[in-house]
mmCIF file of the N, C-alpha and C atoms, coordinates in Angstrom:
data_MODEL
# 
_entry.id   MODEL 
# 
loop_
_atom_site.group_PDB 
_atom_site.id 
_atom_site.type_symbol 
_atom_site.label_atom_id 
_atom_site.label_alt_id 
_atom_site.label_comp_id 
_atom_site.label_asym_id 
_atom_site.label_entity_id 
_atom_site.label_seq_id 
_atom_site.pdbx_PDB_ins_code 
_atom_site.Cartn_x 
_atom_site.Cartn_y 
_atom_site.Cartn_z 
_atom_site.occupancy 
_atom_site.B_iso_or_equiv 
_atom_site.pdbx_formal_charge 
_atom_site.auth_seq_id 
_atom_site.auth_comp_id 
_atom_site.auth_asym_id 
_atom_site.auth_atom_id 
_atom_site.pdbx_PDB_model_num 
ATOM 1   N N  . UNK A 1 1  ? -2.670 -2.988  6.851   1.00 0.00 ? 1  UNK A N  1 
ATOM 2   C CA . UNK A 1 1  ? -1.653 -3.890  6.368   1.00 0.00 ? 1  UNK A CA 1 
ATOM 3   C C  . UNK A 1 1  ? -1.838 -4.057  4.866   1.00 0.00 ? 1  UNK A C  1 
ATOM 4   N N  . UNK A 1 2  ? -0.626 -3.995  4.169   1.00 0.00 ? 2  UNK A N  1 
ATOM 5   C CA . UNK A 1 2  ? -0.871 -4.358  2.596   1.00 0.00 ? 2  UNK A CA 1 
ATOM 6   C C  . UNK A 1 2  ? 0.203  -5.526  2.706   1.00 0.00 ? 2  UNK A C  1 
ATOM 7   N N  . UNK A 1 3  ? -0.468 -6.234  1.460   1.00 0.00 ? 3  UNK A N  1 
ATOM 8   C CA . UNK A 1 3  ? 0.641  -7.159  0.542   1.00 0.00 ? 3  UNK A CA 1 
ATOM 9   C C  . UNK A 1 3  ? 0.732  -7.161  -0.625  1.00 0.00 ? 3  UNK A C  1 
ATOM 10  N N  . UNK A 1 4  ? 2.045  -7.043  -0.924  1.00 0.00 ? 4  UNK A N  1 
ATOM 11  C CA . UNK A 1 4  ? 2.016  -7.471  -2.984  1.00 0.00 ? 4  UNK A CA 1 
ATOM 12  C C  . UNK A 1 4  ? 3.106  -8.110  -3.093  1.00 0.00 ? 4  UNK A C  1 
ATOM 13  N N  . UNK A 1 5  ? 2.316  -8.888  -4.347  1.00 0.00 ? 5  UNK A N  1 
ATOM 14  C CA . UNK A 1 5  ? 2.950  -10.172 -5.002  1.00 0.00 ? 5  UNK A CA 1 
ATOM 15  C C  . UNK A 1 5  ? 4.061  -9.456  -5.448  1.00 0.00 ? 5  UNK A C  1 
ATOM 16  N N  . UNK A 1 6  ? 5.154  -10.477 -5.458  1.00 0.00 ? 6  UNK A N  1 
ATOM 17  C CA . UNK A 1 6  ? 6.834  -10.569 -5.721  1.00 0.00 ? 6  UNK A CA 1 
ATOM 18  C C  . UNK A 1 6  ? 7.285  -10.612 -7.052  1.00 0.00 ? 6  UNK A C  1 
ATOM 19  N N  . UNK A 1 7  ? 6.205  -10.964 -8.175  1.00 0.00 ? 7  UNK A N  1 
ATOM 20  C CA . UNK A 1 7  ? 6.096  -11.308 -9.162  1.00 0.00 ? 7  UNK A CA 1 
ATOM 21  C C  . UNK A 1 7  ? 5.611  -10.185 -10.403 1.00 0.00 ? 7  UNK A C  1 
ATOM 22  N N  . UNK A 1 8  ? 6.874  -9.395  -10.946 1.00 0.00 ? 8  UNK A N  1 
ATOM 23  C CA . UNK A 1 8  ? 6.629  -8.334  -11.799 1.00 0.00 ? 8  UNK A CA 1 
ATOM 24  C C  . UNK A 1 8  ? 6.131  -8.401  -12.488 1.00 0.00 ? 8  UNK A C  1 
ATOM 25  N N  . UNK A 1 9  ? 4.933  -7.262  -13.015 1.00 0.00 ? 9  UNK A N  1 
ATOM 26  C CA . UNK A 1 9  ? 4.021  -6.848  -13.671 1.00 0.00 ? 9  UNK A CA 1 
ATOM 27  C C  . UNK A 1 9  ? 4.369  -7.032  -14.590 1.00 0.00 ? 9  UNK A C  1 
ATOM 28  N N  . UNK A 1 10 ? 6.033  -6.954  -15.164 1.00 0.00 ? 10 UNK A N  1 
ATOM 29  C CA . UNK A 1 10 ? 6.207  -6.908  -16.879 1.00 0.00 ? 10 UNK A CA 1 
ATOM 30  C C  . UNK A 1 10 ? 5.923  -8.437  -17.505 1.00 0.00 ? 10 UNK A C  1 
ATOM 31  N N  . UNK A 1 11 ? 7.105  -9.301  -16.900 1.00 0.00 ? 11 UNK A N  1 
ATOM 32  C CA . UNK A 1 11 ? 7.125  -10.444 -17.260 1.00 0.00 ? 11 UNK A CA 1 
ATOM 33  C C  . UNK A 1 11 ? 7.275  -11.629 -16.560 1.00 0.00 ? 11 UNK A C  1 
ATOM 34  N N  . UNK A 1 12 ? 7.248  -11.589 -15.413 1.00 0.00 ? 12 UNK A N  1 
ATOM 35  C CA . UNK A 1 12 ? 7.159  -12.269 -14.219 1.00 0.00 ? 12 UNK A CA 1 
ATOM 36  C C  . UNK A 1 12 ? 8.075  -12.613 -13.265 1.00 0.00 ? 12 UNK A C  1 
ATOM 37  N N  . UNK A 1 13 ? 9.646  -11.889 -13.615 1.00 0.00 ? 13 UNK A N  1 
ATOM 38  C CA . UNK A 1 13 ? 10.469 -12.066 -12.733 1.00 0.00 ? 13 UNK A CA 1 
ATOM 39  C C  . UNK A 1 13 ? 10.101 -11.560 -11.164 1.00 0.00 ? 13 UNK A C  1 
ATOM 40  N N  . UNK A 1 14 ? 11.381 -12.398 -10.421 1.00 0.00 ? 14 UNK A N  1 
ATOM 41  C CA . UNK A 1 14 ? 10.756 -11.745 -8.988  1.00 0.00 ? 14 UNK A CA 1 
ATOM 42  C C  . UNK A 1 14 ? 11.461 -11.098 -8.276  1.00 0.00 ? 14 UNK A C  1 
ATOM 43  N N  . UNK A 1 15 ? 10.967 -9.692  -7.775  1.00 0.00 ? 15 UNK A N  1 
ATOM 44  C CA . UNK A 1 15 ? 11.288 -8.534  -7.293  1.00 0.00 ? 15 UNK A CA 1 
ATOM 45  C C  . UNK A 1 15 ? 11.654 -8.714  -6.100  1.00 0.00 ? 15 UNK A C  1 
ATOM 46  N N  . UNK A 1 16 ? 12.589 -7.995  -5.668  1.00 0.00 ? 16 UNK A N  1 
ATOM 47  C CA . UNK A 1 16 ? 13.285 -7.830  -4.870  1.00 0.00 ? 16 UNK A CA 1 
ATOM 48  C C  . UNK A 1 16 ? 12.848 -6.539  -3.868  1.00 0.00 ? 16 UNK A C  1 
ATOM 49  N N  . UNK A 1 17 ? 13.366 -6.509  -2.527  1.00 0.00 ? 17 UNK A N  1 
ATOM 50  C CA . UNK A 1 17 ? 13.333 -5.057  -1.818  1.00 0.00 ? 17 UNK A CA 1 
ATOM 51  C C  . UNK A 1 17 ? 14.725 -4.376  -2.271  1.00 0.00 ? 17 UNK A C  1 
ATOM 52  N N  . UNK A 1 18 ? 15.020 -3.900  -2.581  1.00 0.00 ? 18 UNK A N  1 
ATOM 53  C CA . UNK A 1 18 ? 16.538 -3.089  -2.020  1.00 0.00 ? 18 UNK A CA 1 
ATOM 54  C C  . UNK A 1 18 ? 16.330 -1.742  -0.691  1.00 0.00 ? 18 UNK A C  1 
ATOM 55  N N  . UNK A 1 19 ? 17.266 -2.394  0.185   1.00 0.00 ? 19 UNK A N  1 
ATOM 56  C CA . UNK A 1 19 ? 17.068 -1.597  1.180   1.00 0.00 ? 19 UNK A CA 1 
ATOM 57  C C  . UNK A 1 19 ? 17.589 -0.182  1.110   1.00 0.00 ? 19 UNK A C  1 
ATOM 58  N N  . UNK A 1 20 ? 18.866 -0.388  0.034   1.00 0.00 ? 20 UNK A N  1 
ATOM 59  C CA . UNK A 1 20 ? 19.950 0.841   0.238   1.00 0.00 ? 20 UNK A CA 1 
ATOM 60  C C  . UNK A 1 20 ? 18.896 1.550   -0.997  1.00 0.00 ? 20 UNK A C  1 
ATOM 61  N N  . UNK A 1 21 ? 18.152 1.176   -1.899  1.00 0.00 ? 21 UNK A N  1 
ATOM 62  C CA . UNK A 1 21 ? 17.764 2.071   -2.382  1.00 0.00 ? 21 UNK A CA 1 
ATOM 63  C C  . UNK A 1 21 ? 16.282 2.636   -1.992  1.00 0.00 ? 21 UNK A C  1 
ATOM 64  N N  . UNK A 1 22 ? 15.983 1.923   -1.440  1.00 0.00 ? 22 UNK A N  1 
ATOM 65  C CA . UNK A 1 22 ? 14.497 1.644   -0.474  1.00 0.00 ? 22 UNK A CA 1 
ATOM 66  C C  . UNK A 1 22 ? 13.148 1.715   -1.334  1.00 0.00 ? 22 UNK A C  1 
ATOM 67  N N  . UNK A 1 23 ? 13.403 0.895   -2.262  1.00 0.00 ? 23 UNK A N  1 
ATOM 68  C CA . UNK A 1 23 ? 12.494 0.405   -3.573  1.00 0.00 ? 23 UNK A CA 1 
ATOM 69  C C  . UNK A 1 23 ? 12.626 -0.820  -3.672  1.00 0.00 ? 23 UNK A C  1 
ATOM 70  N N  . UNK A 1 24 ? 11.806 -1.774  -4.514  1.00 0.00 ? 24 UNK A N  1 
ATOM 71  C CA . UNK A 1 24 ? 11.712 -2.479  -4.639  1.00 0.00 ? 24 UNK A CA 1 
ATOM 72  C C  . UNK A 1 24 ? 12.691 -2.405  -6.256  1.00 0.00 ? 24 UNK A C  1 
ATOM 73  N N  . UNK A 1 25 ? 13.256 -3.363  -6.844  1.00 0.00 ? 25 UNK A N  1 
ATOM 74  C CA . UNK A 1 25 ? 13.716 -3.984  -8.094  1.00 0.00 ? 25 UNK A CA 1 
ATOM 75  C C  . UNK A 1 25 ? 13.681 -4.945  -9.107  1.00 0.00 ? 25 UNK A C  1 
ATOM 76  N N  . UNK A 1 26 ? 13.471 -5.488  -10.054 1.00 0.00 ? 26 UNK A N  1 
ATOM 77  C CA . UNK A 1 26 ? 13.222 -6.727  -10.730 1.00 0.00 ? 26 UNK A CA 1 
ATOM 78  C C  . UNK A 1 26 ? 14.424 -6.440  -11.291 1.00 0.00 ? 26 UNK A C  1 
ATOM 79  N N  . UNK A 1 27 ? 14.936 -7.657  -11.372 1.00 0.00 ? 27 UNK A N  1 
ATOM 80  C CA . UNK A 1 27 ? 16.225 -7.647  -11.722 1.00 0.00 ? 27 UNK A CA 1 
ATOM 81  C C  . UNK A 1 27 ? 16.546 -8.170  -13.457 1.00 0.00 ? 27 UNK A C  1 
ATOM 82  N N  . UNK A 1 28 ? 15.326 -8.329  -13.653 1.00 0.00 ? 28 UNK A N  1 
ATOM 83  C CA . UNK A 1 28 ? 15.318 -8.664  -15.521 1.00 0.00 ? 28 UNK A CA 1 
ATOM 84  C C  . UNK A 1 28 ? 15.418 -8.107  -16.290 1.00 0.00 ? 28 UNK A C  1 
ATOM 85  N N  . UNK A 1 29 ? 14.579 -6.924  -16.328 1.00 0.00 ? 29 UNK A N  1 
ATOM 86  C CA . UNK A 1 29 ? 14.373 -5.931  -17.180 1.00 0.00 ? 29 UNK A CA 1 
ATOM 87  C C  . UNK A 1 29 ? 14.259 -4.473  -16.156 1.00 0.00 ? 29 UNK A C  1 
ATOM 88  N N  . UNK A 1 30 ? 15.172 -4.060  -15.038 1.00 0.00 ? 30 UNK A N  1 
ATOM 89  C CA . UNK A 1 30 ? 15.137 -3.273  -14.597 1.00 0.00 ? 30 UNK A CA 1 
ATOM 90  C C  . UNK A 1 30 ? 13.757 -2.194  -13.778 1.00 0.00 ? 30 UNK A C  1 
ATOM 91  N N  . UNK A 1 31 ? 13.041 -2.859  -14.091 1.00 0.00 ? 31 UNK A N  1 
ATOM 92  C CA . UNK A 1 31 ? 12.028 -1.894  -13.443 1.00 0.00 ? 31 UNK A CA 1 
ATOM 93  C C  . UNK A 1 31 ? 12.043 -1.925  -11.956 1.00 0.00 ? 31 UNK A C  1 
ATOM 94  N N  . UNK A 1 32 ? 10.999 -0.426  -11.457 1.00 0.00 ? 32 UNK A N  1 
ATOM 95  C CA . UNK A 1 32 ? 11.473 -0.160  -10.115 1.00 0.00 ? 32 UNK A CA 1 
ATOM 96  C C  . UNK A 1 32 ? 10.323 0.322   -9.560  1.00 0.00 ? 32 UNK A C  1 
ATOM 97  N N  . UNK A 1 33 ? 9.975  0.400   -8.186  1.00 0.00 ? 33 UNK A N  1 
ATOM 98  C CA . UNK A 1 33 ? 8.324  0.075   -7.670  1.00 0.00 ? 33 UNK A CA 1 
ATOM 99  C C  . UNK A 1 33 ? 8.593  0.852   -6.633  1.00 0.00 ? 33 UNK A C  1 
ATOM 100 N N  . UNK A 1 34 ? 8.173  1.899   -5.744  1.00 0.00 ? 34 UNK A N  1 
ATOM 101 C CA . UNK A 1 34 ? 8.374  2.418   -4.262  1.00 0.00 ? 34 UNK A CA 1 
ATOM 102 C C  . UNK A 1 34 ? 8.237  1.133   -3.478  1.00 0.00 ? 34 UNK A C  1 
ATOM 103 N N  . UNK A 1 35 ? 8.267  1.534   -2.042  1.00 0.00 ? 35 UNK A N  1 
ATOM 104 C CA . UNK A 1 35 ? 8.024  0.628   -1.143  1.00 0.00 ? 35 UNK A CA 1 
ATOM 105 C C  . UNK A 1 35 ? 6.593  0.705   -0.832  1.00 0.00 ? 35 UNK A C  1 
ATOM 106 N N  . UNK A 1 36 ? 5.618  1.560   -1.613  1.00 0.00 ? 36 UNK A N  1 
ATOM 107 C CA . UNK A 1 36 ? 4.516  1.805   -1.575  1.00 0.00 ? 36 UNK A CA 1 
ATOM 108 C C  . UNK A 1 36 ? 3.708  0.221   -3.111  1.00 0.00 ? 36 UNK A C  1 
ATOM 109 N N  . UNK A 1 37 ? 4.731  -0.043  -3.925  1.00 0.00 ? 37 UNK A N  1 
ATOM 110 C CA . UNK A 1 37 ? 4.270  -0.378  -4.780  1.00 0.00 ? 37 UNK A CA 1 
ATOM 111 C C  . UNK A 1 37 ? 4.105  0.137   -6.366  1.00 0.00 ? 37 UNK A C  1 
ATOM 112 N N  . UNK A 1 38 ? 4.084  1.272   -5.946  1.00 0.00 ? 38 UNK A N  1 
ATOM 113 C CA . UNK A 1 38 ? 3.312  2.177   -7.127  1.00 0.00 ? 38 UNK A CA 1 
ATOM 114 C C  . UNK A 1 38 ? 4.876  2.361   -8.366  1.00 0.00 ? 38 UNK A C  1 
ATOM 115 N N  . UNK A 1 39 ? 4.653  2.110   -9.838  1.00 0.00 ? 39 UNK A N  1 
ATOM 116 C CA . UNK A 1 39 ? 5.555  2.153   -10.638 1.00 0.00 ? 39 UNK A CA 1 
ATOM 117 C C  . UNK A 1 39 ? 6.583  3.419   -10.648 1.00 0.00 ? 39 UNK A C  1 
ATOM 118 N N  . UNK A 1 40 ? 8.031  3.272   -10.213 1.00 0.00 ? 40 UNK A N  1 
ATOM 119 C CA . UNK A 1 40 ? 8.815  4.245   -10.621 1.00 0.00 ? 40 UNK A CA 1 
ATOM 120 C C  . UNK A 1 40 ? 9.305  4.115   -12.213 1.00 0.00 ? 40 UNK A C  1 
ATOM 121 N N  . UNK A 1 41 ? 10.146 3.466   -12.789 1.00 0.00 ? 41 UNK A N  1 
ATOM 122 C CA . UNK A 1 41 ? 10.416 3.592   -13.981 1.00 0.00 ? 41 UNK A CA 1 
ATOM 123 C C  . UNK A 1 41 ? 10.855 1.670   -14.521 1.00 0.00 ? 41 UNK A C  1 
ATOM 124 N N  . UNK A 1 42 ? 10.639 1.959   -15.739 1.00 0.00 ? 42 UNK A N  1 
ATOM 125 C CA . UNK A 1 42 ? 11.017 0.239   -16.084 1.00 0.00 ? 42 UNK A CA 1 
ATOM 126 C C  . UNK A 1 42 ? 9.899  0.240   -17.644 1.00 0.00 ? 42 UNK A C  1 
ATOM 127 N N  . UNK A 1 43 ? 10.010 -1.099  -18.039 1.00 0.00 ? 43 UNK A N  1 
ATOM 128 C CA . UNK A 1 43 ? 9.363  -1.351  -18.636 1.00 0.00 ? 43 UNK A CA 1 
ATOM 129 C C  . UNK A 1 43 ? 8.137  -2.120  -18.297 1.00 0.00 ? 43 UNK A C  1 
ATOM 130 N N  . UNK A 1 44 ? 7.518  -2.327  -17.249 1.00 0.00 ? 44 UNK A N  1 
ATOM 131 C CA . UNK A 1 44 ? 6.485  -2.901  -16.523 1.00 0.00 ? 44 UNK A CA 1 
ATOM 132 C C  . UNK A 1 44 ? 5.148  -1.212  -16.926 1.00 0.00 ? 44 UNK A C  1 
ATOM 133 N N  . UNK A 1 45 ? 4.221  -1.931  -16.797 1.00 0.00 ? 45 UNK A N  1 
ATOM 134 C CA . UNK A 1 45 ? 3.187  -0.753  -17.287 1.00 0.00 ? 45 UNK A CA 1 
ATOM 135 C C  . UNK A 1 45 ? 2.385  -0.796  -16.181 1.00 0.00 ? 45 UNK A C  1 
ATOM 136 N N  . UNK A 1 46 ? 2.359  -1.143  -15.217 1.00 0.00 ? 46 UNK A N  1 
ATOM 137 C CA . UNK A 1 46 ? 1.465  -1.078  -13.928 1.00 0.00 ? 46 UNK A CA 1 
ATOM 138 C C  . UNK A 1 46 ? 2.503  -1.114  -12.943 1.00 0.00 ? 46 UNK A C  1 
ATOM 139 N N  . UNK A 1 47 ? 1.739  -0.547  -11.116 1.00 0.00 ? 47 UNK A N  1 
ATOM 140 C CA . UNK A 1 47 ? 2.272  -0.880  -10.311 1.00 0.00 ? 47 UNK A CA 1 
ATOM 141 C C  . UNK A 1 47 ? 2.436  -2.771  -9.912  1.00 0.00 ? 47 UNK A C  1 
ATOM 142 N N  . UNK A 1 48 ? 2.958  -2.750  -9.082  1.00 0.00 ? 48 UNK A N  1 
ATOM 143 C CA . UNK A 1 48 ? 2.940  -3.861  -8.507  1.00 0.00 ? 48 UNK A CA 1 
ATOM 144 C C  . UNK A 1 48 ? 1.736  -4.205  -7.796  1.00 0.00 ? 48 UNK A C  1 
ATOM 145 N N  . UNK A 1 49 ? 1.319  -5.810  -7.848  1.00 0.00 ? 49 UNK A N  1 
ATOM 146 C CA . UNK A 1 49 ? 0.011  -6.195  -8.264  1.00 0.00 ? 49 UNK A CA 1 
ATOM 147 C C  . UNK A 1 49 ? -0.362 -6.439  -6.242  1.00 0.00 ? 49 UNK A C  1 
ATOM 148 N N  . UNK A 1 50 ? -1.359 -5.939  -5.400  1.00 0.00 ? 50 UNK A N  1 
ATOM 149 C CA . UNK A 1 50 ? -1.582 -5.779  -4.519  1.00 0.00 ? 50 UNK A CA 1 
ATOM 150 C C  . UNK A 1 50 ? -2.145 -7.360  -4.119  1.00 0.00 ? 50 UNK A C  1 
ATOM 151 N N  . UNK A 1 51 ? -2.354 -8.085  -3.127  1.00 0.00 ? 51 UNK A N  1 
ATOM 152 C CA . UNK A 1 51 ? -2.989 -8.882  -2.717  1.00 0.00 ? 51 UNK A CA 1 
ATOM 153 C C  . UNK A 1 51 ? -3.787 -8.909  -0.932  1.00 0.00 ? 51 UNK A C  1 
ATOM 154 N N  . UNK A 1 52 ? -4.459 -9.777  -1.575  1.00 0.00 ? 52 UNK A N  1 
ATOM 155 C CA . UNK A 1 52 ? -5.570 -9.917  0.056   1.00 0.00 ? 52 UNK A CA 1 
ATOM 156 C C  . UNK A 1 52 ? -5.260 -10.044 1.264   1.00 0.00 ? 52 UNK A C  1 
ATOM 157 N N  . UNK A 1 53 ? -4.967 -9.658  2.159   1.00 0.00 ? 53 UNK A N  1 
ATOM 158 C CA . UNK A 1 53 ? -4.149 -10.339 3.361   1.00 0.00 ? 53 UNK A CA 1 
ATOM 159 C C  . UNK A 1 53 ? -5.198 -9.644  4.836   1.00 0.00 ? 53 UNK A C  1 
ATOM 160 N N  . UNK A 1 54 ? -4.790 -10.644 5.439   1.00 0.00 ? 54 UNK A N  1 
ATOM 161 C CA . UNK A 1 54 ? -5.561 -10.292 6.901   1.00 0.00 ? 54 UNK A CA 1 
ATOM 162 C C  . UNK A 1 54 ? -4.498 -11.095 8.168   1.00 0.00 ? 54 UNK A C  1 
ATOM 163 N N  . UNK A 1 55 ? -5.147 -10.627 9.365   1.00 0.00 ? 55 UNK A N  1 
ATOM 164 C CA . UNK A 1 55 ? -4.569 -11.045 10.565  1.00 0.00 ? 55 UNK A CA 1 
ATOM 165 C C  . UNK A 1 55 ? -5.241 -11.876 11.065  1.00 0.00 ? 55 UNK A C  1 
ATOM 166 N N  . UNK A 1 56 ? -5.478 -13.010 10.832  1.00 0.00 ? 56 UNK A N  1 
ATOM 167 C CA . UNK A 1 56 ? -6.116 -14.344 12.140  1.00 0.00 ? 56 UNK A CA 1 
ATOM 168 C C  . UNK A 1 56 ? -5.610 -14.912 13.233  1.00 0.00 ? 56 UNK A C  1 
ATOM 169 N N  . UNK A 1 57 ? -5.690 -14.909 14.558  1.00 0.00 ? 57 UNK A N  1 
ATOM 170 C CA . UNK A 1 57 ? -5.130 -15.501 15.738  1.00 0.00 ? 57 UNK A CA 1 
ATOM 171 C C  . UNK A 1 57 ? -3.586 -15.091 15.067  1.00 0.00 ? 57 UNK A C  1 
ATOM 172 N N  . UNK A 1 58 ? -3.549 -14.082 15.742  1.00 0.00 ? 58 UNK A N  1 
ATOM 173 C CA . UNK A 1 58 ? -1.877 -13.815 15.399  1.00 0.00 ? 58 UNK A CA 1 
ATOM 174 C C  . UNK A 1 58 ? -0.909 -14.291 14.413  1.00 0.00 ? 58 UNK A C  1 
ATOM 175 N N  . UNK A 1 59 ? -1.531 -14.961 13.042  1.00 0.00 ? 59 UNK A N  1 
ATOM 176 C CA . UNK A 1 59 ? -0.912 -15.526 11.809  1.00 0.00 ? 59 UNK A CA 1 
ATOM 177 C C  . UNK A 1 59 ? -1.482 -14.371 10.812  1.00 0.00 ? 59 UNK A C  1 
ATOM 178 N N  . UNK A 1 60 ? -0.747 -13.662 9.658   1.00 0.00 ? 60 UNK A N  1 
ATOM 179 C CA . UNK A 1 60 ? -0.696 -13.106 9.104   1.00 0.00 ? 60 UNK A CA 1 
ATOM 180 C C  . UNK A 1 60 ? -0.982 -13.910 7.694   1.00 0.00 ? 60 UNK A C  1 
ATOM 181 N N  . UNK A 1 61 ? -2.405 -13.829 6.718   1.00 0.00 ? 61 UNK A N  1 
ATOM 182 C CA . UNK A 1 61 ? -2.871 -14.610 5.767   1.00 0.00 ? 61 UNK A CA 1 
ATOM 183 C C  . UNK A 1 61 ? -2.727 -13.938 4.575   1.00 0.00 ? 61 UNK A C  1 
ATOM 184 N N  . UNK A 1 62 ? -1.766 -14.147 3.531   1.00 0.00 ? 62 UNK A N  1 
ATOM 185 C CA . UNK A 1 62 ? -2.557 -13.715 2.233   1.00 0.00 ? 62 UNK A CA 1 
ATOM 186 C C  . UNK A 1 62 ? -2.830 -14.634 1.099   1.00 0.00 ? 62 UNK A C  1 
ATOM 187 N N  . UNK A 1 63 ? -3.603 -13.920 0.082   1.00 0.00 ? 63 UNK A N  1 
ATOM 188 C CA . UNK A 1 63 ? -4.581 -15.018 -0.806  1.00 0.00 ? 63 UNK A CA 1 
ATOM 189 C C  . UNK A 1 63 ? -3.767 -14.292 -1.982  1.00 0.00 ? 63 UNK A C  1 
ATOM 190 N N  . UNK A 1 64 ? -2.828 -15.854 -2.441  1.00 0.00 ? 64 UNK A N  1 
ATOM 191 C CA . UNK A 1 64 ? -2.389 -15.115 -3.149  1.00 0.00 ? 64 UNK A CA 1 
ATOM 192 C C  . UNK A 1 64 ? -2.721 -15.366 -4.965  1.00 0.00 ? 64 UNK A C  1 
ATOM 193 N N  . UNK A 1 65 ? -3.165 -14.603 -5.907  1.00 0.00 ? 65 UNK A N  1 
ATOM 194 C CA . UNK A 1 65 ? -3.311 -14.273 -7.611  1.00 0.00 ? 65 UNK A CA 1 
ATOM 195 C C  . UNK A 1 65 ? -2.424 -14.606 -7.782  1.00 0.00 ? 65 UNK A C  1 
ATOM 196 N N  . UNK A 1 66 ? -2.722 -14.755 -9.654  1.00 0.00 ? 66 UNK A N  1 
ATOM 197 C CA . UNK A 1 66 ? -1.236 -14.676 -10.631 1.00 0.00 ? 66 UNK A CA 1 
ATOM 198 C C  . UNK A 1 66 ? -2.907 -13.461 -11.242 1.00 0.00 ? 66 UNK A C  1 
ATOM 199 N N  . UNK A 1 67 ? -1.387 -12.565 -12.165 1.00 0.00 ? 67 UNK A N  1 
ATOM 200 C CA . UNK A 1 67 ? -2.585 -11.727 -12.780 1.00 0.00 ? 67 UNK A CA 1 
ATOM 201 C C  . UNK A 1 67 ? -1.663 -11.708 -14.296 1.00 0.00 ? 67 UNK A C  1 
ATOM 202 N N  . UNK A 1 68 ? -2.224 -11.421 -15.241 1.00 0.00 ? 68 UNK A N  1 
ATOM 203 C CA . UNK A 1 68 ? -2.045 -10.989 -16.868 1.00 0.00 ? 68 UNK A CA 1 
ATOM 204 C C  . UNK A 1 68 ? -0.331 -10.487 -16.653 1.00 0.00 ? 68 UNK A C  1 
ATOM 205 N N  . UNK A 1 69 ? 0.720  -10.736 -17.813 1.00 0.00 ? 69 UNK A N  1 
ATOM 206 C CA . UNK A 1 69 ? 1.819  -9.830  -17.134 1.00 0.00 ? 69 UNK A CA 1 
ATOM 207 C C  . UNK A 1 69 ? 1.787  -9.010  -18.957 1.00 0.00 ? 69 UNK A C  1 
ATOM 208 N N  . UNK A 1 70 ? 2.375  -7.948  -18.724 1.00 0.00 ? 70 UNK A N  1 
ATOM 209 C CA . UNK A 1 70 ? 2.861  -7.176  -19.614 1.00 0.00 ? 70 UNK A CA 1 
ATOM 210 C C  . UNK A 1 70 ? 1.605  -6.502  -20.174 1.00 0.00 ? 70 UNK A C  1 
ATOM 211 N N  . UNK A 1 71 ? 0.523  -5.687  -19.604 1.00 0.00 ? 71 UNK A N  1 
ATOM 212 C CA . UNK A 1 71 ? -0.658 -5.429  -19.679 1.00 0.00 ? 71 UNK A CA 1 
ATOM 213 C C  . UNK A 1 71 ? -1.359 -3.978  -18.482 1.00 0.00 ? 71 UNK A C  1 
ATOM 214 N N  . UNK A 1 72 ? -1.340 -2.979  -19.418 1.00 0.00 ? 72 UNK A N  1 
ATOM 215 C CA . UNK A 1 72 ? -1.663 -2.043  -18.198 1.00 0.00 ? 72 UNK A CA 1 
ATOM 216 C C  . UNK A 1 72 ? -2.783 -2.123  -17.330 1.00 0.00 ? 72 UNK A C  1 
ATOM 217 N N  . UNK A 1 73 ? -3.711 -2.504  -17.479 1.00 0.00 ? 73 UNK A N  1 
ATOM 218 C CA . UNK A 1 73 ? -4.693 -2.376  -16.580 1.00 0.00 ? 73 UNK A CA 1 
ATOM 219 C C  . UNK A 1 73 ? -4.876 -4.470  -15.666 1.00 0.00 ? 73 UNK A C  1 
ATOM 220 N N  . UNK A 1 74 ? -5.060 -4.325  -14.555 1.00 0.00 ? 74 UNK A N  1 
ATOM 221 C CA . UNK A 1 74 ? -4.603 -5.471  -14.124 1.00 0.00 ? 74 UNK A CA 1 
ATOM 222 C C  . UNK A 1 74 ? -5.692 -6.530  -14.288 1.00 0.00 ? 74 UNK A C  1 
ATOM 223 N N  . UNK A 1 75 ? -5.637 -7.751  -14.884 1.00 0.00 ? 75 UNK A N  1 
ATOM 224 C CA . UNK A 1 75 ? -6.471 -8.359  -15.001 1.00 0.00 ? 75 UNK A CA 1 
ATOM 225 C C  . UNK A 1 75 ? -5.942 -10.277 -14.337 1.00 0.00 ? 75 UNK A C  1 
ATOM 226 N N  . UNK A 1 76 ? -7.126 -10.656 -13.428 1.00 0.00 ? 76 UNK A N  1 
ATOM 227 C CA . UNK A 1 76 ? -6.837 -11.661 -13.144 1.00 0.00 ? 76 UNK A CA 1 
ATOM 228 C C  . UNK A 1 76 ? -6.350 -12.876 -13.926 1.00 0.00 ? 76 UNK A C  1 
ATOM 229 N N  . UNK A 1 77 ? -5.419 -13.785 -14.066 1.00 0.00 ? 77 UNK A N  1 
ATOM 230 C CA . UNK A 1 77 ? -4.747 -14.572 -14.970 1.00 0.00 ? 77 UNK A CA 1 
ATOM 231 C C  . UNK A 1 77 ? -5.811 -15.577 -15.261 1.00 0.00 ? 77 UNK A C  1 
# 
């Protein structure tokens, strides 16, 4: 199981799925993420920022960061 934060790498708007294009979108400054996460094109310099998550008694947990925005290598905020 993965999770990632909703909250774009560039400047912190929040990303969207698009189904018809089956990527993710930020709708601010255009950038665009697979459904994997990983950066397609935009002005964001990293993928989309991954978070902790697990399965407890059938509730699905994640722990969720803010991290650095507009910064290639990811650093906790």
């Amino acid at each position: 199981m993965r999770a990632l934060s909703a909250t774009c790498p560039h400047l912190g708007c929040a990303v969207d799925f698009d189904p018809q294009a089956g990527h993710f979108r930020c709708p601010c400054h255009t950038s665009a993420f697979g459904a994997d996460g990983k950066r397609i094109s935009g002005p964001a310099k990293r993928d989309m920022d991954p978070l902790d998550c697990s399965v407890e008694e059938g509730k699905v947990l994640v722990r969720f960061e803010r991290f650095k925005q507009d910064v290639a290598e990811r650093e906790k905020a």
